[in-house]
C-alpha positions, 0 to 999 in steps of 0.5 A: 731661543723660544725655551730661553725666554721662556725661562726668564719668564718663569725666573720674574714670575718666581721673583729671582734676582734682576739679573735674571730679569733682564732677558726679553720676554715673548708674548704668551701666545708665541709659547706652546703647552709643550714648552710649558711642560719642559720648563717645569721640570727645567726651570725651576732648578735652572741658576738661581739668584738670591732675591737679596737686596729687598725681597721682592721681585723689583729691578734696582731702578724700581727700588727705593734705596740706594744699592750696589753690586760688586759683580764676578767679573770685578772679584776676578779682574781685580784679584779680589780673593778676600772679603776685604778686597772685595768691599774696597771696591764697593761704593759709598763703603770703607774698609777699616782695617784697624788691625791685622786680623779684625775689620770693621765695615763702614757706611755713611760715618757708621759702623755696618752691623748688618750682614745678609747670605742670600737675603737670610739676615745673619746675627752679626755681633759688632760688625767686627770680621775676625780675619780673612774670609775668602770671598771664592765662594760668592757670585756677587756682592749686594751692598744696600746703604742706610736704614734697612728695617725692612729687611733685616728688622735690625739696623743702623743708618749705615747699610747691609752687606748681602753676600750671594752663594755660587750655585750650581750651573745647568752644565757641566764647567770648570776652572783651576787657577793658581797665583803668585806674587809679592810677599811670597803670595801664592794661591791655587782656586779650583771650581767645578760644577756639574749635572748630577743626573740625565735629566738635569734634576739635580746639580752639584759644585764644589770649590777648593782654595788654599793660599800662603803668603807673607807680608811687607810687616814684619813676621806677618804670616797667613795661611788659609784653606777654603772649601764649599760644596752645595747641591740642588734639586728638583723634588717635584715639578714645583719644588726644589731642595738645595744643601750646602756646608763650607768651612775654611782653616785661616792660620796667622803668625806675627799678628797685631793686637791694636795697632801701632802708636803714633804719638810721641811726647812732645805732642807731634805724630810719629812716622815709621817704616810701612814694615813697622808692628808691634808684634811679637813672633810668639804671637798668633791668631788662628780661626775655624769657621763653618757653615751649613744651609738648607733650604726648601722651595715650593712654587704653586700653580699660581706662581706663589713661593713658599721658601723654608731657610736653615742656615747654622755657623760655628766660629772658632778661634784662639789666639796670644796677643801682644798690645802696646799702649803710651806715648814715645820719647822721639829721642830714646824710642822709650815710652811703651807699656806692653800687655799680653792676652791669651783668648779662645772663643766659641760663637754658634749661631742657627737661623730658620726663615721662612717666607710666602710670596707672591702676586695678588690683584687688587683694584685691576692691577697686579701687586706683589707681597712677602710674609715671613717669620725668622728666629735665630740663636746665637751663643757666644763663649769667650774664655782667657788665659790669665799671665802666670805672676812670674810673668808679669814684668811682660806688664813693663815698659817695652825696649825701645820702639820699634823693637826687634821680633823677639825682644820680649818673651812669651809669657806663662800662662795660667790654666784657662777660665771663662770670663763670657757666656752670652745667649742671644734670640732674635724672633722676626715677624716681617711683611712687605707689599709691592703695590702698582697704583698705577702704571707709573707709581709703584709703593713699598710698604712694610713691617717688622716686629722683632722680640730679642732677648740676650742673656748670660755672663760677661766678665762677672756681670749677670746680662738679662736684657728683653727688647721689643720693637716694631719698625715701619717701612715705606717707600715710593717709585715714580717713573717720571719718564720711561728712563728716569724714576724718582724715589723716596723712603722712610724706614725707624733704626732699631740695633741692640749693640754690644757695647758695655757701660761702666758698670759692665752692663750692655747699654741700650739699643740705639733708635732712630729714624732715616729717609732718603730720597733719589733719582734713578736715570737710564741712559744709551738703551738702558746700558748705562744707569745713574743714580742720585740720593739725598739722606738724613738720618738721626741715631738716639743713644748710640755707643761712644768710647767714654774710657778706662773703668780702672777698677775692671781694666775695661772700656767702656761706652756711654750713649750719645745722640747722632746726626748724619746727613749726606749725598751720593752719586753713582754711575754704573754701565756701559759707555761703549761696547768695549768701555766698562765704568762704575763711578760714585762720590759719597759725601757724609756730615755727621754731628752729635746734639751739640753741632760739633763734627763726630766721628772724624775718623770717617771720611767726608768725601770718597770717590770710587772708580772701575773702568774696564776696557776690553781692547780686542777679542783676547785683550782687556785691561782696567783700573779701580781707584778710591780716593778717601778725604782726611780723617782724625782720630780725636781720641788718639789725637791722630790724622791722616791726609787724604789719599789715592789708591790705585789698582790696574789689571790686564787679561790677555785670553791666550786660548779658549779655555786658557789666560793669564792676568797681571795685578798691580795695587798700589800703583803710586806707592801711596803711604797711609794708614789702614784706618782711624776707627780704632787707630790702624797700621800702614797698608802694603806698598805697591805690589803685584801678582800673576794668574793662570786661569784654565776653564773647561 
């Protein structure tokens, strides 16, 4: 007992994640030198966590900023085998699945541009994820909303996603699990992870998963394989090396390109079948993605950690699409124009960071500080397939809507060229201090100064931009009570963006700044945690669809001032032993300079709930629900109702090392529309699935 408390002090002092902060500790006294020595050669390597959310060693009622996790247990008890899946759940986040194979996350009537693995910032172009990214490989799932210049440097006011890598564990374990279900789902998931040598030095874990399914649209197919393997070791008494590589295989059939259309000629809003699509069975999307890591930590006698990260991605894909566009006769079903694309891509992305931290005193109390510098480069090559001119009628009016599978041909197409060759360097130097000013009122201040450079070749156009920019951060946390602490925070935005203006050109970076301000309260024994905050925040120049260049047949955006302003609630913990919940209501106002409502295709109000209740020792059941006011899409002139999605669980633990679960979504077979950013599809009606679980 005495060795594992002494570990959870170890794992504070080394600044690891707040779950690892929620063990007791023992007074110095009660730990022996002996101890001590055994810890250093244990401890060190002993479960890792990524620090994540803000880089230093604060639990989350300390931080001022408004964070949620999603945690293992929920991934699992709701079946949560994408990325998708998963962020559904996250409070105060949409998922805008604007169509089937490409997804925008949302926070706060905003796009979330940000994406962290471990609390390394990823270069993220868009926001957009291309297909389904398994989520097996991740222990949890941080999700910080607003302004986060403090830890990535770049940033709107809708959030950061931080994605936390499994690890290796101190023993050895495993488990197998297959699935099946509606659409002809099946899936078969296997992790093991083991000590690697007698004295526990060095771990390695492995993860396998495949997964082939069908789906409620027609000719809709998915295949994917995932594999991550990663090892860590301890080098030294003081120092660890840690190495990972994944990649994963994802296989679409029958995809769309857009989404379906809505609009008939007489002004009303068309309504079709949940099965309804507007793809072709010659169309496809497949992708290749993979990534690797290294990373270095050394942890001197003072407790002071110097980490060295390197993180390197390639992303892949090619596909042949087919995108319908027009209004429809609801007599004839006439009205549609098609148009076919063939593309390919090439991203490479690698990213070093290295950070000091530690704790220093000053004025007799204890402070705690993070310094750091990061530089990634990306390369983005995207190359087309022009249509052959025997071809071009597929350009034509399409039969009437909706269309058979095969009713238009695949086109021919010409030899390959490329029409983008984008360079883009991101230089961060960072700084953050925690300082203690008293036993009540802790502070967080911090900087980012940031060189970013892109350049290259899109559709013709030479790109040079060079920007710079410095983002202040600061925030405060008063423990008013021993279970209630009050916070405040101020932090600039500052986000290159990806869009082009009439002429081709990226438009400029969007600035602006946020502040937020909450309270967060402990309840029965600390068990059960609430959360209230209050934000603002004001985004000059951000990108807005303004139209067809008709010349060069592309979109193209113009920049426009925004003001956001909302409030959210979160309760999270548990009420009983046996009752889990996790509630949150986020409101949202957005309007651009002149007053009027922006962005109508973000809902105002959402409202989250999980609630798990273990019934006995081998039964547990549960139900995660989400329910999204009305939203609009001006521009598509298209509205969708609000509504209630349902999903419900139950485990019954048949062994120890055996159990089987059912998931049921979509308990009510709610009709709606997956999004309104872009103008969507309908999401699957109700639908179940069955698991095996084997752990050893």
């Amino acid at each position: 007992m005495k060795l594992k408390f002494t570990l959870s002090a170890l794992m504070l002092a080394m600044g690891f994640h707040a779950a690892a902060q929620e063990n007791d500790v023992v007074d110095d006294a009660q730990v022996s030198e002996d101890d001590v020595e055994q810890i250093l050669i244990l401890g060190v390597r002993s479960e890792r966590y990524s620090r994540g959310a803000t880089g230093l060693t604060m639990e989350l009622n300390e931080t001022p900023q408004s964070i949620s996790i999603i945690t293992s247990e929920q991934l699992q008890n709701y079946a949560a085998f994408n990325l998708n899946d998963a962020l559904k759940m996250a409070p105060g986040l949409n998922v805008e699945e604007w169509e089937t194979n490409r997804t925008n996350y949302t926070s706060r009537g905003f796009e979330i541009r940000n994406t962290q693995i471990d609390g390394i910032g990823m270069p993220n172009s868009w926001g957009i994820v291309t297909g389904a990214q398994d989520a097996y490989g991740y222990e949890e799932i941080e999700v910080i909303r607003g302004a986060n210049g403090l830890l990535t440097g770049v940033g709107n006011s809708a959030g950061t996603i931080n994605y936390v890598r499994k690890r290796p564990t101190n023993d050895t374990q495993g488990e197998i699990n297959i699935a099946g279900g509606s659409f002809d789902f099946k899936r078969i998931e296997a992790d093991y992870s083991t000590l690697l040598t007698d004295d526990g030095k060095w771990a390695g874990r492995v993860m396998v998963a495949a997964e082939d399914k069908g789906s409620y649209l027609d000719g809709l197919e998915n295949d994917r394989v995932f594999v991550y393997g990663v090892v860590d070791g301890q080098i030294t008494d003081n120092s660890i090396l840690t190495m990972g590589v994944s990649y994963q295989d994802a296989n679409t059939d029958g995809n769309m390109w857009g989404a379906l259309v809505y609009n008939y000629t007489d002004g009303t809003q068309a309504e079709w079948d949940v099965s309804a699509t507007t793809a072709q069975e010659w169309t496809m999307w497949d992708t290749i993605n993979t990534t690797a890591f290294v990373e270095y930590a050394y942890t001197f006698d003072n407790n002071w950690e110097v980490k060295a990260t390197y993180n390197v991605r390639n992303f892949e894909d090619k596909s042949k699409l087919f995108y319908v566009y027009g209004t429809i006769d609801k007599d004839t079903g006439l009205g549609l124009y098609g148009y076919p694309g063939r593309y390919g891509s090439d991203f490479d992305s690698d990213l070093i960071d290295i950070t000091a931290m530690g704790e220093f005193t000053l004025f007799g109390n204890t402070h705690e500080a993070v310094f750091g510098i990061s530089s990634s480069r990306s390369t983005d090559i995207g190359t087309s397939y022009p249509v052959a001119e025997e071809s071009y009628a597929i350009y034509g009016l399409t039969p009437a809507f909706p269309y058979a599978l095969d009713a238009i041909d695949e086109p021919v197409w010409s030899e390959k060229s490329k029409y983008s060759d984008i360079d883009v360097t991101l230089n961060r130097y960072y700084g953050s201090t925690r300082l203690n000013l008293s036993d009540n009122l802790l502070m967080v201040v911090g900087f980012n100064a940031i060189k970013y450079t892109r350049e290259g070749t899109a559709s013709g156009v030479e790109i040079d931009n060079d920007e710079s920019e410095i983002s202040p951060y600061i925030g405060a946390t008063w423990s008013i009570t021993d279970n209630v602490n009050g916070y405040v925070s101020y932090s600039n935005i500052y986000q290159p963006q990806e869009e082009y203006n009439y002429d081709g050109y990226f438009i400029d970076p969007t600035k602006g700044v946020n502040t937020e301000i909450g309270v967060k309260a402990s309840w029965l024994d600390k068990k059960l945690v609430t959360t209230f905050a209050l934000y603002a925040a004001e985004q000059d120049g951000l990108a807005e669809y303004a139209g067809v260049n008709l010349d060069t047949g592309n979109y193209y955006y113009t920049g426009t001032n925004v003001q956001s302003e909302g409030f959210e609630v979160e309760v999270v913990g548990n009420v009983t032993d046996a009752l889990t919940v996790h509630f949150a209501y986020a409101r949202v106002d957005v309007e651009d300079d002149d007053g009027a409502d922006t962005n109508l295709w973000a809902p105002r109000n959402v409202v989250n709930l999980i609630a798990d209740y273990k019934i006995n020792e081998d039964l547990s059941m549960g139900m995660s629900a989400k329910w999204r006011s009305e939203t609009e899409n001006t521009t598509s002139n298209v509205k969708q109702g609000a509504y209630l999605l349902a999903n419900a669980f139950v485990n019954w633990q048949i062994s120890d090392a055996l159990s089987a679960q059912v998931n049921v979504n979509n308990i009510t077979d709610e009709k709606y529309i997956t999004s309104l950013s872009t103008v969507g599809y309908y999401g699957a009606p109700r639908n179940a699935k069955v698991s095996l679980s084997y752990t050893f």
